[in-house]
MMTF fields as JSON, N, C-alpha, C and O atoms, coordinates in Angstrom:
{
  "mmtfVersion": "1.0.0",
  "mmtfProducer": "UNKNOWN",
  "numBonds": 491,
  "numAtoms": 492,
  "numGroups": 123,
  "numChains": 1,
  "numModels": 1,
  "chainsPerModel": [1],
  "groupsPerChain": [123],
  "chainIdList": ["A"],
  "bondAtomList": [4, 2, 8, 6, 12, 10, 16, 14, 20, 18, 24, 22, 28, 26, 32, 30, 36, 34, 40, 38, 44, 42, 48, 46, 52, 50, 56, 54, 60, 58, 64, 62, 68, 66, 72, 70, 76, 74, 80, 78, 84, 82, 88, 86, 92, 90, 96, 94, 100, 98, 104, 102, 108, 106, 112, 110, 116, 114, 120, 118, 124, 122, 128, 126, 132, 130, 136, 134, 140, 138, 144, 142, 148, 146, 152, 150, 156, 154, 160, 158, 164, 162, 168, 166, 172, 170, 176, 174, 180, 178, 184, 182, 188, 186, 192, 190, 196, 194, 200, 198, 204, 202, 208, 206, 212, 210, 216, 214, 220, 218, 224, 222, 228, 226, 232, 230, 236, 234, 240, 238, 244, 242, 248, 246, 252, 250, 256, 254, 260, 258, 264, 262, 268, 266, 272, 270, 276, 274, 280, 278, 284, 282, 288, 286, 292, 290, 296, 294, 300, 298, 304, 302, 308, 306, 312, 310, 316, 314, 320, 318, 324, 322, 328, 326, 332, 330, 336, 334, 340, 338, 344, 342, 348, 346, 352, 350, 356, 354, 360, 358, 364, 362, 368, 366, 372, 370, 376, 374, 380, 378, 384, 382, 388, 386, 392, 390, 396, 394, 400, 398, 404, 402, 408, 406, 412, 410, 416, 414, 420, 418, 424, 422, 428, 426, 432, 430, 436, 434, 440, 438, 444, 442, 448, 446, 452, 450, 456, 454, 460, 458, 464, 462, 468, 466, 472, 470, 476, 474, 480, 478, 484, 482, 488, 486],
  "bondOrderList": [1, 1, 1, 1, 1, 1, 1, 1, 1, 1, 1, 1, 1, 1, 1, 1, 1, 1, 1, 1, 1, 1, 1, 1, 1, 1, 1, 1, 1, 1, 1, 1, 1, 1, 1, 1, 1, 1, 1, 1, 1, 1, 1, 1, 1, 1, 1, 1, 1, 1, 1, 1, 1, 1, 1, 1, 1, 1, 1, 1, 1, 1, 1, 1, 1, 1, 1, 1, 1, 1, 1, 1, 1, 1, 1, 1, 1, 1, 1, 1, 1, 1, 1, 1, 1, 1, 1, 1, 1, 1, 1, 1, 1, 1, 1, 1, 1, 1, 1, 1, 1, 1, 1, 1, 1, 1, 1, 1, 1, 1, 1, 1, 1, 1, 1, 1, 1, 1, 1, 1, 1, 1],
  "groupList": [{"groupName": "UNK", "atomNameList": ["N", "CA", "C", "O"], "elementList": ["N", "C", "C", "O"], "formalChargeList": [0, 0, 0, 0], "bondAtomList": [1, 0, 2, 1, 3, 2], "bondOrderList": [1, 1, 2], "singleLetterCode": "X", "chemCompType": "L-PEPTIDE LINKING"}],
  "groupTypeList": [0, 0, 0, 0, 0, 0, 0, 0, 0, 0, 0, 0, 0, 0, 0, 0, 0, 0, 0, 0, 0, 0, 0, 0, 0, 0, 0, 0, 0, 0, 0, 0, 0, 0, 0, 0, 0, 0, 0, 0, 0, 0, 0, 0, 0, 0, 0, 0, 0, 0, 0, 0, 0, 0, 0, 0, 0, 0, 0, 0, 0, 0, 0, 0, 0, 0, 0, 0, 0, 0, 0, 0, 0, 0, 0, 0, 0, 0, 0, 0, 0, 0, 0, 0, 0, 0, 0, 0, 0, 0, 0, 0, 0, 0, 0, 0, 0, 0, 0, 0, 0, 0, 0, 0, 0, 0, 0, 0, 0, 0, 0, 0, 0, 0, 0, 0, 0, 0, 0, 0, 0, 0, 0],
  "groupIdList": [1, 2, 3, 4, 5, 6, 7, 8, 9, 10, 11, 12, 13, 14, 15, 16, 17, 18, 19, 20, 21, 22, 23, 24, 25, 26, 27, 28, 29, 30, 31, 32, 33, 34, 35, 36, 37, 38, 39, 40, 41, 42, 43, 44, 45, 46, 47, 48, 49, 50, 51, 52, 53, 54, 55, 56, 57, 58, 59, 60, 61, 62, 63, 64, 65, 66, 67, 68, 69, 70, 71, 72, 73, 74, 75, 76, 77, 78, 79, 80, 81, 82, 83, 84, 85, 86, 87, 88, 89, 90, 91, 92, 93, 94, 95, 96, 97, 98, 99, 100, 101, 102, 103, 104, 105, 106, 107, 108, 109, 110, 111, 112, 113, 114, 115, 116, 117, 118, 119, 120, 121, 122, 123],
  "secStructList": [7, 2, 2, 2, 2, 2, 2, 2, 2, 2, 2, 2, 1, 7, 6, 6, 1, 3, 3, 7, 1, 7, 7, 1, 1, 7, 1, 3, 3, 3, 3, 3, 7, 6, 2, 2, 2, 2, 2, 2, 6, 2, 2, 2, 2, 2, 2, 2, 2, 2, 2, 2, 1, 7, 6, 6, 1, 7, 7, 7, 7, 2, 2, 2, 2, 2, 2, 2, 2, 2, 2, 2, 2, 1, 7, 7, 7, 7, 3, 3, 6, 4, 4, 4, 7, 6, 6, 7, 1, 1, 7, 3, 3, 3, 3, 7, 7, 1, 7, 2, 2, 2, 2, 2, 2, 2, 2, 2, 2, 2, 2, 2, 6, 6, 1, 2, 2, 2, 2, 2, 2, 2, 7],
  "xCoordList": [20.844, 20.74, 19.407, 18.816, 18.778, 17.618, 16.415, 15.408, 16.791, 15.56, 15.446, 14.655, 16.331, 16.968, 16.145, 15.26, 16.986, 16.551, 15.225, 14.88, 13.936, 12.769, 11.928, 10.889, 12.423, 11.57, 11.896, 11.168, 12.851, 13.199, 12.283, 11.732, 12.494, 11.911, 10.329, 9.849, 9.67, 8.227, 7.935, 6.923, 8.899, 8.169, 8.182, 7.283, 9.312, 9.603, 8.415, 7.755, 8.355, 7.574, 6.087, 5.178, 5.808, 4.255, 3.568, 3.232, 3.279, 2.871, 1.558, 1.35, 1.026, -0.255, 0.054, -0.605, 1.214, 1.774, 2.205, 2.861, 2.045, 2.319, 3.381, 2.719, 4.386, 5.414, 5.358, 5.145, 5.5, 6.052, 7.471, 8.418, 7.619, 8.917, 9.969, 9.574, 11.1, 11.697, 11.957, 12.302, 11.829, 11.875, 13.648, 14.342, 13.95, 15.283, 15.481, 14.664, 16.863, 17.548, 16.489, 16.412, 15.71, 14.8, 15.419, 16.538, 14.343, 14.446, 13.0, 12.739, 12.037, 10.551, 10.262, 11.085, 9.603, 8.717, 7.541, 7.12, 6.666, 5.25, 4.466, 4.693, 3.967, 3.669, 1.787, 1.042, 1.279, 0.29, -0.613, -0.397, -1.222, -2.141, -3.055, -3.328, -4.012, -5.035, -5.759, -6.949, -5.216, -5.717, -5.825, -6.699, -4.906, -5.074, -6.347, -6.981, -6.595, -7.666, -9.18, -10.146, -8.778, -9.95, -10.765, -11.955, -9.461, -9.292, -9.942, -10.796, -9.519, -10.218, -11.357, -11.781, -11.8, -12.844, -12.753, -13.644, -11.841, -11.872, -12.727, -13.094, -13.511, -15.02, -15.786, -16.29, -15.858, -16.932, -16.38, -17.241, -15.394, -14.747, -14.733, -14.962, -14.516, -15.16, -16.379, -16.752, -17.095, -18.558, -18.984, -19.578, -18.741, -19.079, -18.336, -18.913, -17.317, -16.183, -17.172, -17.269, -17.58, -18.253, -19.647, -20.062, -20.726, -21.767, -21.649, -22.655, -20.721, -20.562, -20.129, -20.637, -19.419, -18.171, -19.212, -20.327, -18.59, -19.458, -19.496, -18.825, -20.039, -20.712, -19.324, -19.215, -18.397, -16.874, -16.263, -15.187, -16.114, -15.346, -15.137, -16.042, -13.864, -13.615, -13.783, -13.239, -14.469, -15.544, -13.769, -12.678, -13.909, -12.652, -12.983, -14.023, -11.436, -11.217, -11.204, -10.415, -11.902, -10.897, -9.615, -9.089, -8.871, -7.386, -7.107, -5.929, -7.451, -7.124, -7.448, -6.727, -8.546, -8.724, -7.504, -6.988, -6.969, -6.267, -4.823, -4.392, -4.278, -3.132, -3.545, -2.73, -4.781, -5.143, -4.691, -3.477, -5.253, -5.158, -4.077, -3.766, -2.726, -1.487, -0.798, -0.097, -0.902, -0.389, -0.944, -0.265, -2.257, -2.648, -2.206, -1.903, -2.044, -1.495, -0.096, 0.426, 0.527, 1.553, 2.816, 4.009, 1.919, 2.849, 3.555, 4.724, 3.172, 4.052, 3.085, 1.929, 3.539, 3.094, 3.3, 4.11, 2.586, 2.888, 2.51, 1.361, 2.528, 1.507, 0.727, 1.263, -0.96, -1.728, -1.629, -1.625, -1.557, -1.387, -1.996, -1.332, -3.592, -4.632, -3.945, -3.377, -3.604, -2.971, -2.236, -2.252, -1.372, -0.465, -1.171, -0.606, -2.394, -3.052, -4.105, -4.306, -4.533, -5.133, -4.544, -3.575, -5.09, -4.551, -3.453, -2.793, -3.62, -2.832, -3.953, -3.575, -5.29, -5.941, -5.753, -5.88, -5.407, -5.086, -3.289, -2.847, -2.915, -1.305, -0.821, -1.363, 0.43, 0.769, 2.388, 2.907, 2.745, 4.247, 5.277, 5.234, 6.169, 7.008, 8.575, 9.324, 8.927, 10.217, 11.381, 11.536, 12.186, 13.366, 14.629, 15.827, 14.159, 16.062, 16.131, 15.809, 16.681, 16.89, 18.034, 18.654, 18.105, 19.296, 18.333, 17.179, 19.354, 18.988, 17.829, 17.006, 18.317, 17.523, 16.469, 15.559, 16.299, 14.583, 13.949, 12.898, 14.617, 13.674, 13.079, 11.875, 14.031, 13.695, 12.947, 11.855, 13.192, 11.594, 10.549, 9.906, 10.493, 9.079, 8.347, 7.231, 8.97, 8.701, 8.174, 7.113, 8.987, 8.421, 7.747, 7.417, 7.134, 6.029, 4.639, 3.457, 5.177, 3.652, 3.293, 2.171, 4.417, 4.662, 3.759, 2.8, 3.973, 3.094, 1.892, 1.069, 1.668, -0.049, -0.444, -1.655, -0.049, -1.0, -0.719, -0.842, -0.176, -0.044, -2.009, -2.579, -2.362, -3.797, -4.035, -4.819, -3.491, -4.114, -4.018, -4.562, -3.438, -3.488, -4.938, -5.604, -5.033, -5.818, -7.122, -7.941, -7.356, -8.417, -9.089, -10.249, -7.895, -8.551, -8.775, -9.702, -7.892, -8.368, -9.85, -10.531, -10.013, -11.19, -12.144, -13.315],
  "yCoordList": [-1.705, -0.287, 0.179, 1.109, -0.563, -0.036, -0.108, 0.598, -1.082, -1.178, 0.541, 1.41, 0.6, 1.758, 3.142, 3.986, 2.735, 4.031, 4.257, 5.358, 3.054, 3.363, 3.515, 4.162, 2.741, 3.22, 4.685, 5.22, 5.294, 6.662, 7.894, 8.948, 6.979, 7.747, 7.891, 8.946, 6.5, 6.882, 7.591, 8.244, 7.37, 8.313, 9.566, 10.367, 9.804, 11.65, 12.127, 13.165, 11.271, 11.596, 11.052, 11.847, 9.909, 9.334, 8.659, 7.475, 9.892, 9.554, 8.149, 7.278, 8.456, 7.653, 6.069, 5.066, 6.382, 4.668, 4.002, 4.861, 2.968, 2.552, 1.224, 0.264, 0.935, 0.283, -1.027, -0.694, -2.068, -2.759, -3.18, -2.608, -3.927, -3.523, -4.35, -5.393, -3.866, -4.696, -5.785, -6.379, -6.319, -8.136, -7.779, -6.803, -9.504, -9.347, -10.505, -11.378, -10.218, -10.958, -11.171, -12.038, -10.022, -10.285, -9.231, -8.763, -8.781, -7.915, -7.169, -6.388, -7.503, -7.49, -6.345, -6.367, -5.688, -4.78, -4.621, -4.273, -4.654, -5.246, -3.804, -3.257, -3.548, -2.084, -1.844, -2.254, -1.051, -1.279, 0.182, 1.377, -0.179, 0.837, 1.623, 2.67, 0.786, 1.007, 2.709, 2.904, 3.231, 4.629, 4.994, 5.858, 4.782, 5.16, 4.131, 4.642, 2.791, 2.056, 3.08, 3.384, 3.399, 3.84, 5.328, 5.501, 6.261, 7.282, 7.253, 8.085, 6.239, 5.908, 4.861, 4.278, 4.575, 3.742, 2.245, 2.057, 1.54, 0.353, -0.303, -0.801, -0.809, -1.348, -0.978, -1.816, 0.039, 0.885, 0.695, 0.708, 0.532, 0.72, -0.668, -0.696, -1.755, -3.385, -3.132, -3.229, -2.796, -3.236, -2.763, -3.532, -1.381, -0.7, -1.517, -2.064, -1.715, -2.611, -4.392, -4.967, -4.635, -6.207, -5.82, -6.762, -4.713, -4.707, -4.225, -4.442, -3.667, -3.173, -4.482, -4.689, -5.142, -6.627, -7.336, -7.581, -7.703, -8.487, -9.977, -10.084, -10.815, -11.806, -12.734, -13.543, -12.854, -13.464, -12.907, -13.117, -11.851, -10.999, -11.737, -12.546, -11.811, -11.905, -11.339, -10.252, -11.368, -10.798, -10.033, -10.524, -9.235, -8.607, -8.028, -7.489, -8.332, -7.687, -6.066, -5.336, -5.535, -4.519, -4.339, -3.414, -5.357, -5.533, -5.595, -5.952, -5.476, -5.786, -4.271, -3.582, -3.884, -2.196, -1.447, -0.771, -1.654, -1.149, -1.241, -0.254, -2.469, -2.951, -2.101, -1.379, -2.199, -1.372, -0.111, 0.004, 1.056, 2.233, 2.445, 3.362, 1.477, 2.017, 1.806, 2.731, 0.923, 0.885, 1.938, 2.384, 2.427, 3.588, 4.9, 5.517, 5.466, 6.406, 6.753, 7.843, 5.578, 6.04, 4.921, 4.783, 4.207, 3.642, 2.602, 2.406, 2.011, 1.005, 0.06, 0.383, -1.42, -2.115, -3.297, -4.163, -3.313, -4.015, -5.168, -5.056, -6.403, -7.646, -7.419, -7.155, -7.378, -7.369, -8.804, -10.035, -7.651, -8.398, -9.498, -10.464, -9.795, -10.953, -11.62, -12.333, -11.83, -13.619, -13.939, -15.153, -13.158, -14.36, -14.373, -14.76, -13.984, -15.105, -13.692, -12.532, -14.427, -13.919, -12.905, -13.06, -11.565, -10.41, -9.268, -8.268, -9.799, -9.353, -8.034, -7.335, -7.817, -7.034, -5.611, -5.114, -5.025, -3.47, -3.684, -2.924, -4.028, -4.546, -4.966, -5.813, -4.158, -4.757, -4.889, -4.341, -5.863, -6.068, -5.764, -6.305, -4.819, -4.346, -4.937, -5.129, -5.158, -5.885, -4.652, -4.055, -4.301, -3.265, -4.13, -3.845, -4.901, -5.286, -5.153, -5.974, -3.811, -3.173, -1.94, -1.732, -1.131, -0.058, 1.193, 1.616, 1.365, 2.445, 3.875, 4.457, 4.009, 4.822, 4.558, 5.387, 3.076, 2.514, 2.645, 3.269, 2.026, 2.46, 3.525, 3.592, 4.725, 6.282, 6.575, 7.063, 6.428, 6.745, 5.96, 6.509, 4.719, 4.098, 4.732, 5.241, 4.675, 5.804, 7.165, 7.787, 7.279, 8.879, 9.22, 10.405, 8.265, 7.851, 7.454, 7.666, 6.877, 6.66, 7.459, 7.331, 8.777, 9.871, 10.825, 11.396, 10.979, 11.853, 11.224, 11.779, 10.353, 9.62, 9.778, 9.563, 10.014, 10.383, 11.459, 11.603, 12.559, 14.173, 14.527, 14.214, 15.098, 15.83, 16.144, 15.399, 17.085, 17.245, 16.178, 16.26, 14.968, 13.928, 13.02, 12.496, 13.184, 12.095, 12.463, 11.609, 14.007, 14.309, 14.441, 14.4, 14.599, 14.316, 12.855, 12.588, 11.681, 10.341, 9.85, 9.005, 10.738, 10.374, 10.979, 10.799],
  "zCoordList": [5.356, 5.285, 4.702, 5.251, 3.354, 3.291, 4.463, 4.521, 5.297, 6.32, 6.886, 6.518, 7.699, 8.216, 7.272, 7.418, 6.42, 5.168, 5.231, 5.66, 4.728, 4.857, 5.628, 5.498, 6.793, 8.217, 8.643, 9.479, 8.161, 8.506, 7.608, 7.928, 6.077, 5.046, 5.813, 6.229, 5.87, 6.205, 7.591, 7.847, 8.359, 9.522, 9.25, 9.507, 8.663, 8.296, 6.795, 6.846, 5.712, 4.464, 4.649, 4.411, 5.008, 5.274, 6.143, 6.124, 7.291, 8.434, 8.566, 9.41, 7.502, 7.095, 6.691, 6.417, 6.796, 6.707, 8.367, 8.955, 9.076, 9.556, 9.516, 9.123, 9.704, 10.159, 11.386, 12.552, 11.145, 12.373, 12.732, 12.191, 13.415, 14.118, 12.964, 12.442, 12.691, 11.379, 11.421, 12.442, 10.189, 10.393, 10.421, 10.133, 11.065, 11.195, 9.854, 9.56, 9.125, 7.642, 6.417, 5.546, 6.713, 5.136, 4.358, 4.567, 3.147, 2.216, 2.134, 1.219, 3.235, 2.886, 3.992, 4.907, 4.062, 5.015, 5.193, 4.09, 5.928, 6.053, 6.542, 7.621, 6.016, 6.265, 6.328, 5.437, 7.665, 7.924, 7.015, 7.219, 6.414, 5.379, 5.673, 5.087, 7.354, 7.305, 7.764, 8.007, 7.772, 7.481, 6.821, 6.898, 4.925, 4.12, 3.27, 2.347, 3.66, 3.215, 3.567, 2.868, 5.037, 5.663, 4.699, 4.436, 4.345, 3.987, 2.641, 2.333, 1.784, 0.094, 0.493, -0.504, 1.364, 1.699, 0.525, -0.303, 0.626, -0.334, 0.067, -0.997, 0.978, 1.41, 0.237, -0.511, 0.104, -0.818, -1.96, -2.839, -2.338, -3.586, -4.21, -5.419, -3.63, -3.678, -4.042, -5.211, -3.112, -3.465, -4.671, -5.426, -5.05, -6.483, -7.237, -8.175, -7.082, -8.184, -8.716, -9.8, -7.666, -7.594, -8.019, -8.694, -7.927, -8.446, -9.886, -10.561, -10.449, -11.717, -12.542, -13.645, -12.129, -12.922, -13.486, -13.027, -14.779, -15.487, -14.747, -13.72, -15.086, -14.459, -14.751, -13.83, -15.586, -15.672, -15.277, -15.836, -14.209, -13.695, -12.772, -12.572, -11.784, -10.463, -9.529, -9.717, -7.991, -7.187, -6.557, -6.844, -6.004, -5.393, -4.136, -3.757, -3.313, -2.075, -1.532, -2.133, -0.595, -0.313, -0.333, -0.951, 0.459, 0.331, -1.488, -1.514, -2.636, -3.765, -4.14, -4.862, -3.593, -4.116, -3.982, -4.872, -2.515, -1.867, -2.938, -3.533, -3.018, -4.155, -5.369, -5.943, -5.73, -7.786, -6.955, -7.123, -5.981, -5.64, -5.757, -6.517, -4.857, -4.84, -6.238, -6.647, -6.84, -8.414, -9.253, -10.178, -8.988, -9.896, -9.262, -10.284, -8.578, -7.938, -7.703, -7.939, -7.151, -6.499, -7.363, -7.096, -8.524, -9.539, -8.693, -9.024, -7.841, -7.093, -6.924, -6.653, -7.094, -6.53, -5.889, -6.219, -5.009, -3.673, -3.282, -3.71, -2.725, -2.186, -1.371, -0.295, -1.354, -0.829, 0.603, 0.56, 1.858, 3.398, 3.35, 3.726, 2.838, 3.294, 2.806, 3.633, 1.644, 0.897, 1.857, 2.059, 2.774, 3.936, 5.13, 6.153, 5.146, 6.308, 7.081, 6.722, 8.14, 9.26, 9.781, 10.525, 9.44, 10.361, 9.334, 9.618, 8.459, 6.858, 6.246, 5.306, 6.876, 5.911, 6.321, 7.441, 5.122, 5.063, 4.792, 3.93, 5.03, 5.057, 3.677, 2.967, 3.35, 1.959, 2.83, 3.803, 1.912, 1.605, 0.366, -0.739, 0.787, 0.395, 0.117, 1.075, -1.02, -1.209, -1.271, -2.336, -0.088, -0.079, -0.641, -0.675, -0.926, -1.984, -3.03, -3.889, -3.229, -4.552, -4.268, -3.225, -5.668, -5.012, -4.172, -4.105, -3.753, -3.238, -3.501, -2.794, -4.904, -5.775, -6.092, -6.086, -6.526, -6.736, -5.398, -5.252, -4.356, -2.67, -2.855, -3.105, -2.732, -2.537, -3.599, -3.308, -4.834, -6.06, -5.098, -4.203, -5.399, -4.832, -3.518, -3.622, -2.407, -1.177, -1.768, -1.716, -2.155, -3.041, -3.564, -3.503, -4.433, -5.167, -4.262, -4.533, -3.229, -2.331, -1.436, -0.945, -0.884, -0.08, -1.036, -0.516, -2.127, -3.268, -3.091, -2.363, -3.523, -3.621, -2.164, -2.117, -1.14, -0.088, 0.593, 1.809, -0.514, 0.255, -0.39, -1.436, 0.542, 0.679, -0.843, -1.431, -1.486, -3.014, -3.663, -4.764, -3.387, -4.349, -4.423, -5.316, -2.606, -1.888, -2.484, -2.82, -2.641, -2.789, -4.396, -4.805, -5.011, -6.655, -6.971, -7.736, -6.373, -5.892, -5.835, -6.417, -4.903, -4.347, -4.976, -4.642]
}
């Protein structure tokens, strides 16, 4: 039922999220970002992030901007797509086995972080 639930939630609350087709007997949802990557430019946001880091710092991904953005914003966080392979970038994974109520906060929470006044004090 949560599959159901959130593929419904995001088409109707966050168009800017993209969806693929549901896995069948998981708990996971794989959800495609890349408009909202495109939108906060995490390219850019790496590179400033990696020319600023102290020299013991760890060099970082877009795909990792992308993960800090949604944890700072929208208080959720998610697995960054690249770690499972080829074709993973912009893509986070989402764990829906939980109650019901935590789904709908978390959705809700990332439906807020990419309504227009959010995006834009963000940025």
């Amino acid at each position: 039922g949560n599959h159901e639930f959130a593929l419904n939630f995001i088409k109707k609350n966050i168009p800017m999220v993209k969806t693929y087709t549901k896995a069948q007997a998981t708990y996971l949802m794989w959800l495609n970002m890349t408009e909202l990557a495109e939108k906060i430019n995490t390219k850019a946001m790496a590179e400033q992030h990696n020319k600023a880091k102290a020299a013991n710092e760890p060099t970082l991904k877009p795909e990792q901007m992308l993960e800090r953005w949604l944890v700072k914003y929208a208080k959720v966080h998610m697995n960054q797509g690249a770690g499972y392979g080829k074709g993973g970038e912009n893509h986070v994974r989402m764990n829906i086995g939980t109650s019901r109520r935590t789904l709908e906060k978390a959705l809700t929470n990332v439906a807020n972080a990419l309504k227009p006044t959010t995006l834009s004090t963000a940025l």
